[in-house]
Structures are given as structure tokens and as C-alpha cells.
C-alpha positions as CSV (number, residue, x, y, z in Angstrom):
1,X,59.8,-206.2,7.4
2,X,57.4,-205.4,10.2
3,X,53.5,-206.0,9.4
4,X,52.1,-205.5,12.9
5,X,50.3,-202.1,14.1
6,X,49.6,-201.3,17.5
7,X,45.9,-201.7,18.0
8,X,45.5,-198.7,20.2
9,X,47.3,-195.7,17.6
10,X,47.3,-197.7,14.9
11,X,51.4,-197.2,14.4
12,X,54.2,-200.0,13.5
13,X,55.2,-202.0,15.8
14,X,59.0,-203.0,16.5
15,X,60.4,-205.7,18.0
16,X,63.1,-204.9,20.8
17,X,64.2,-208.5,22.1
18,X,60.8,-209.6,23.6
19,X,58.7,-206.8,23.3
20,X,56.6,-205.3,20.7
21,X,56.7,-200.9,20.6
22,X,55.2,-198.9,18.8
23,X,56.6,-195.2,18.5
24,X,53.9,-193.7,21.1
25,X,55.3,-196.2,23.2
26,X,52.9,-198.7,23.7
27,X,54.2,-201.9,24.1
28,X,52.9,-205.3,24.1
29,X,55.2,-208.2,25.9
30,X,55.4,-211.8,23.7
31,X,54.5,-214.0,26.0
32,X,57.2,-217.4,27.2
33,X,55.1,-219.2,24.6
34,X,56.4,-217.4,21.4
35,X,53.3,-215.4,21.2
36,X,52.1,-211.6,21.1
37,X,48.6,-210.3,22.5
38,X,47.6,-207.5,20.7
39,X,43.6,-207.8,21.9
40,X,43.1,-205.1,23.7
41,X,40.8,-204.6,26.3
42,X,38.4,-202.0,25.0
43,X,38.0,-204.4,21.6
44,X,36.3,-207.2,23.9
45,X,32.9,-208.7,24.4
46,X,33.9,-211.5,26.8
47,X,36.7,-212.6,29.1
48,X,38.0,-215.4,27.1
49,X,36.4,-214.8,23.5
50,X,37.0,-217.7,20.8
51,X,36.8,-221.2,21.3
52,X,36.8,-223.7,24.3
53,X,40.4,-224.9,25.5
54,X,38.2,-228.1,25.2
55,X,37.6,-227.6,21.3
56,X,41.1,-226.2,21.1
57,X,42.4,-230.1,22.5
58,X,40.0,-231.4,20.5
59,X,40.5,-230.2,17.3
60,X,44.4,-230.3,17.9
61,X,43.9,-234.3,18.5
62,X,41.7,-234.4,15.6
63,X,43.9,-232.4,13.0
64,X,47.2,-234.3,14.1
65,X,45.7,-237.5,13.0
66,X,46.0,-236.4,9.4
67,X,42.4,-236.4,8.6
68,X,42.0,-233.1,7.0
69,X,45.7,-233.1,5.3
70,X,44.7,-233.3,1.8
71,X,43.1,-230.0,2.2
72,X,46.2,-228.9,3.8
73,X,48.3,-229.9,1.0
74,X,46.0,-228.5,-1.4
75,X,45.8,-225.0,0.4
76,X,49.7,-225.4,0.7
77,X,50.2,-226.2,-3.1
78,X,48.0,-223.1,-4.2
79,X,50.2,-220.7,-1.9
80,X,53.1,-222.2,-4.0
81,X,51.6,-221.4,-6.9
82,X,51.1,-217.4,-5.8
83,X,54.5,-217.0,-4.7
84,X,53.8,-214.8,-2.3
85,X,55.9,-213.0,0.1
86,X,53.8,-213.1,3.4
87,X,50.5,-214.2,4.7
88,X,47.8,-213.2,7.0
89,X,46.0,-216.5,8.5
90,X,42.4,-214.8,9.8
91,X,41.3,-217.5,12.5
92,X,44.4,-219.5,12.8
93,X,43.1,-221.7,15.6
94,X,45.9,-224.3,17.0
95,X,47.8,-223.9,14.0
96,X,47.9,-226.8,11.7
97,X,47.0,-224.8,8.5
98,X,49.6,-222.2,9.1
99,X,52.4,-223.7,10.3
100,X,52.0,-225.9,6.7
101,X,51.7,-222.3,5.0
102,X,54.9,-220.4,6.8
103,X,57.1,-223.0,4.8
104,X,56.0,-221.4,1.8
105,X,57.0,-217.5,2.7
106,X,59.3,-215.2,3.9
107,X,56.5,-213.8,6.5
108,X,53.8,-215.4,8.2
109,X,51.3,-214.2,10.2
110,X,48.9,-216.3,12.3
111,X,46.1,-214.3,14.1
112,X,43.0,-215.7,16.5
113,X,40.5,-214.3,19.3
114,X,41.4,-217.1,21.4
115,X,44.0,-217.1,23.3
116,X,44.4,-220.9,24.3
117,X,44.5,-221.8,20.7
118,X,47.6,-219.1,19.8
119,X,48.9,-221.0,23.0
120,X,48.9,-224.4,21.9
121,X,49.8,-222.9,18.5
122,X,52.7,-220.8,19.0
123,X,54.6,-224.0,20.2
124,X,54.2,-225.7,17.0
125,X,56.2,-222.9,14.8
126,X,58.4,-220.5,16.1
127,X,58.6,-218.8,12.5
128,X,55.2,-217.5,12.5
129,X,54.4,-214.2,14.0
130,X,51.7,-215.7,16.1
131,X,49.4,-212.6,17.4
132,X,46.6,-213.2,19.9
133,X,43.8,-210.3,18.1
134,X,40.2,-209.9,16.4
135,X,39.1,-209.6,12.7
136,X,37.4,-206.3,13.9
137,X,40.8,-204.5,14.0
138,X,43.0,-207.2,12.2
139,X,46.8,-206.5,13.9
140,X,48.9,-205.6,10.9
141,X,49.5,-202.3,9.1
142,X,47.3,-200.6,5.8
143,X,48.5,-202.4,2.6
144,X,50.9,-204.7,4.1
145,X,49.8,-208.3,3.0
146,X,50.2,-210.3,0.1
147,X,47.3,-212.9,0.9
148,X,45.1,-213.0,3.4
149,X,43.9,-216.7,4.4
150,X,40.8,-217.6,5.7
151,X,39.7,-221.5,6.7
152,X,36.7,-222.5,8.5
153,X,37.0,-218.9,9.9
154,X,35.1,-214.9,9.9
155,X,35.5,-212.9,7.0
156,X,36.5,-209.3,7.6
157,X,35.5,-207.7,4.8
158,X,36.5,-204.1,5.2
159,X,40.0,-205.0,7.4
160,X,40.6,-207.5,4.3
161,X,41.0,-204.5,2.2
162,X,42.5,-202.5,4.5
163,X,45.3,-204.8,4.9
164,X,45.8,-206.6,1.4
165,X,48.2,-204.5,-1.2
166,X,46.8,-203.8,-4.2
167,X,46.2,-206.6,-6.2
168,X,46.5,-208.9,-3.3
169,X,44.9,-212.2,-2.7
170,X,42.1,-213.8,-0.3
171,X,41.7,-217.9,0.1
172,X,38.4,-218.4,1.9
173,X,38.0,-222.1,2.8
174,X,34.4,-223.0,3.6
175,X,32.4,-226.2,3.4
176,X,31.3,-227.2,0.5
177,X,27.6,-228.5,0.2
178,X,27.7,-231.8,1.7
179,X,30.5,-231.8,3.8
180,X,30.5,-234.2,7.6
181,X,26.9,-234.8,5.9
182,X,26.6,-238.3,7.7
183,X,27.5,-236.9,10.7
184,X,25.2,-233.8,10.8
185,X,22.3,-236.1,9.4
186,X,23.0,-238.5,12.6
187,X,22.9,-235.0,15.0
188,X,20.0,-233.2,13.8
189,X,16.5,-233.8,12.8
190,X,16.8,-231.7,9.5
191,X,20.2,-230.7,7.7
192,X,20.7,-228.4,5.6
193,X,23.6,-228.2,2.7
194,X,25.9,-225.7,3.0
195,X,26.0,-222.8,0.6
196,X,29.7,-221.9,-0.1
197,X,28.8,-219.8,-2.7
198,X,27.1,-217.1,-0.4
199,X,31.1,-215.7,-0.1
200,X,31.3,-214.8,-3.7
201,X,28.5,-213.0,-3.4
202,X,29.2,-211.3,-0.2
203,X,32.5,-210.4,-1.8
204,X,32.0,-209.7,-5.4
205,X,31.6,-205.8,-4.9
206,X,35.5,-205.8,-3.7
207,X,37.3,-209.0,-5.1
208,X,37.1,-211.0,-8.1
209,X,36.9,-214.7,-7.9
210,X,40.0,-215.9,-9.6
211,X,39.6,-219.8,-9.1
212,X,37.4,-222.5,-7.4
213,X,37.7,-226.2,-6.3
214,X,36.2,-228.5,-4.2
215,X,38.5,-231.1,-2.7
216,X,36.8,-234.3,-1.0
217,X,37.9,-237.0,1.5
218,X,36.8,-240.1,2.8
219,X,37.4,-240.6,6.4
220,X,36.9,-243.8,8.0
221,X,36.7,-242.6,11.7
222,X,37.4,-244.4,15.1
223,X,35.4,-243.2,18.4
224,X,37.6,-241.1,19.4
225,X,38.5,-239.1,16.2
226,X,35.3,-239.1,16.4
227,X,34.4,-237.4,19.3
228,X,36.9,-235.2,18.7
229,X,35.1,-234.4,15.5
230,X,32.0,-233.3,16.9
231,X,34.1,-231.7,19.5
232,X,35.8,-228.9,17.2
233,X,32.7,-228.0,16.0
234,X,30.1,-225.3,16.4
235,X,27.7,-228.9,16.7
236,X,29.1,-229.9,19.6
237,X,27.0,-226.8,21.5
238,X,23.5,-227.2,19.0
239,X,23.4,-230.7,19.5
240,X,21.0,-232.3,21.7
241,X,22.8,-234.8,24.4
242,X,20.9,-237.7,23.5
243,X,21.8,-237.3,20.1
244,X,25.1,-236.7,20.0
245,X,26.1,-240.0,22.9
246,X,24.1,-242.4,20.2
247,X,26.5,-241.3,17.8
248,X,29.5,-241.1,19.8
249,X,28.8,-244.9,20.3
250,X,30.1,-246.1,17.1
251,X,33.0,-247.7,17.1
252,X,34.0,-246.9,13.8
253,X,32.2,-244.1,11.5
254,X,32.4,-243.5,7.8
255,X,32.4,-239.9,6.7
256,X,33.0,-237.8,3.6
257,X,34.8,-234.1,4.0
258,X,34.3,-231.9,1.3
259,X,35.8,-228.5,1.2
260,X,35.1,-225.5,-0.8
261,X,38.4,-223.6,-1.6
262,X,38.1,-220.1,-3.2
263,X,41.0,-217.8,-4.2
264,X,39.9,-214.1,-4.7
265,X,42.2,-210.7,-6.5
266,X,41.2,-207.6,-4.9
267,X,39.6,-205.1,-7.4
């Protein structure tokens, strides 16, 4: 089944051996990578919106190294659980959560601003509609999606709904209250806990909160996972320098990750 629209007439899209067309005829080329940009170029604010090819190598060395996999597996084992038909991954990044999530349905669709990350990401999977695109005008048709997916990524409230059937689901994944605490203690002066549960309340006018967990990790780091730790992050650009090459000096760093995972019905 198709779940794309074209982002200027807001039509179905329909693949035609490599190109995406809608019926007024726009049509959007997928690129030798396995991927389709659908930002166009009155949606954006900046030449190359989203994150850093840097961070994009970064968190892709970082990820690979397994440190983050039991949230994976957890995310993975609650999609199992939905038995959903597709997905819409809001913020897919390089990949790692969704191509773990496309084994789980007949449709998957990955979608980030940044186009290096769809890059890196669109050679890990060649199953996943992988669609270079913003939360602002999310890519896929009106009441299309099963569940919509969002980990460590924006929340697209009004687009959420747009797209979600009726009675579909949201995953947010967010930290939970302490989690990289050590680190973030070693980077900045004050630190403040996170506060997961501002998302229920941003969305409890739409969506009811259907279940919660927290899942923690210990991770004993070495200098370059982590480096490429604080590289993935939105510290990596807060931090002073000073700060951040006292702590890239440890050899070996010990670290708790602890991730907030909700699952939301739409009213």
C-alpha cells in the first residue's frame, strides 16, 4: 500500500521503477542510495537542516557498539506486542532503531530532516521506505499509520494526528530523569534531571497514555565510545572546550542510561 504524499499537493505518491509521482505529476527521484527526498525547498530554514555528518558518524560508531541495544530490544518487543501493520519512525537518524523495527511490519517508514543521516541510513535496510522530510509536513498520507515512533526526536503533535488512523499508536522515547547523569555532571556546572513526563502532559488533550517504563543500562565506556557519546549529542555544542577534553581523557568511563519509554492511543 502506498503511505507517502507529495509534499507540494498533498496527493499519493506512486512508485514507477525509481521515481516517486504523484497524479499532478510531481515527481521526486530515489536517490542511488535507496532513499527519497521529499523536503522541499520552500519547507526549509537552512541548507543542510538536522544534524552534523560529524554527529551522524558519531552516533553511527556509537550505536553499532551495542550500547543502547537493550532499549532497542525493548522498543522492538513492544512493537511485537501491537502487531501493527506499518510504522512511521519521526527522527529516524542513521537508522539503528528502525531498521530493528521494519522486522516487525509489513511497512516501514523512516523519516529525518537530515539528509546525511537518511544517507548512511538507507544503506543499512533496503526494506524501509527511507524519506529525507520534516515533522512540519510529515511525508505520508491523512490516516495512513498504525504507529507513529518517536526516539530521542520532535514531537509533531498536530501531523501525529493527521497521520495516525483512528485508534492508532505513538511511542515517544525520552530520557528519563537521570539518564548520561555522570557524564552531564562532568560537562556542566549545574545539571538538571530530565522531566519525561512533560510529554504526557503536552499530549494528554489528544492521546491517552496507555503504558510506561523506564529501562536502565550500565555502560562501562572506553575513550572513544566515549567521545562518540558526547559527540551525538546536543552537548557536544553547549559544552565548554575545556570541559569536555578533561572528560574525553578518561580512558575508561562508567555511565548509567536510562530511558523513558511511553506508548500512547489516540483519543
Amino acid at each position: 500500500m502506498n503511505l507517502l504524499m507529495c509534499p507540494v499537493c498533498r496527493e499519493a505518491l506512486k512508485l514507477t521503477e525509481r521515481t516517486w509521482r504523484c497524479e499532478n505529476n510531481h515527481s521526486y527521484d530515489v536517490a542511488k542510495q535507496g532513499y527519497v527526498n521529499l523536503h522541499v525547498v520552500q519547507h526549509k530554514h537552512s541548507k543542510n537542516p538536522g544534524d552534523t555528518p560529524e554527529s551522524v558518524q558519531a552516533r553511527r560508531a556509537f550505536l553499532s557498539a551495542g550500547h543502547y541495544a537493550p532499549l532497542q530490544q525493548t522498543v522492538v518487543a513492544l512493537i511485537q506486542k501491537l502487531r501493527v501493520e506499518n510504522l512511521l519512525d519521526i527522527g529516524c537518524g542513521e537508522g539503528y532503531y528502525t531498521n530493528a523495527m521494519q522486522a516487525e511490519v509489513l511497512q516501514c517508514v523512516g523519516v529525518d530532516i537530515a539528509k546525511n543521516a537518511v544517507q548512511v541510513a538507507a544503506k543499512l535496510n533496503k526494506e524501509v521506505t527511507w524519506v529525507v522530510g520534516t515533522g512540519a509536513t510529515l511525508p505520508v498520507l491523512d490516516h495512513s499509520i498504525d504507529l507513529c515512533t518517536s526516539l530521542f526526536s520532535p514531537i509533531p503533535q498536530e501531523e501525529i494526528l493527521r497521520v495516525l488512523k483512528p485508534e492508532g499508536h505513538l511511542m515517544v522515547v525520552t530520557p528519563a530523569p537521570e539518564h548520561l547523569y555522570a557524564m552531564r555532571a562532568a560537562l556542566f556546572e549545574e545539571v538538571k534531571l530530565h522531566e519525561p513526563h512533560k510529554f504526557v502532559e503536552q499530549l494528554a488533550n489528544d492521546f491517552e497514555l496507555e503504558s510506561e517504563q523506564v529501562v536502565q543500562a550500565k555502560m562501562s565506556l572506553s575513550q572513544q565510545d566515549l567521545k562518540n557519546l558526547i559527540a551525538m549529542t546536543p552537548y557536544a555544542y553547549k559544552v565548554k572546550a575545556e570541559r569536555r577534553e578533561a572528560l574525553e581523557k578518561n580512558e575508561q568511563f562508567e555511565l548509567q542510561a536510562q530511558y523513558q519509554i511511553y506508548l500512547f492511543k489516540k483519543k
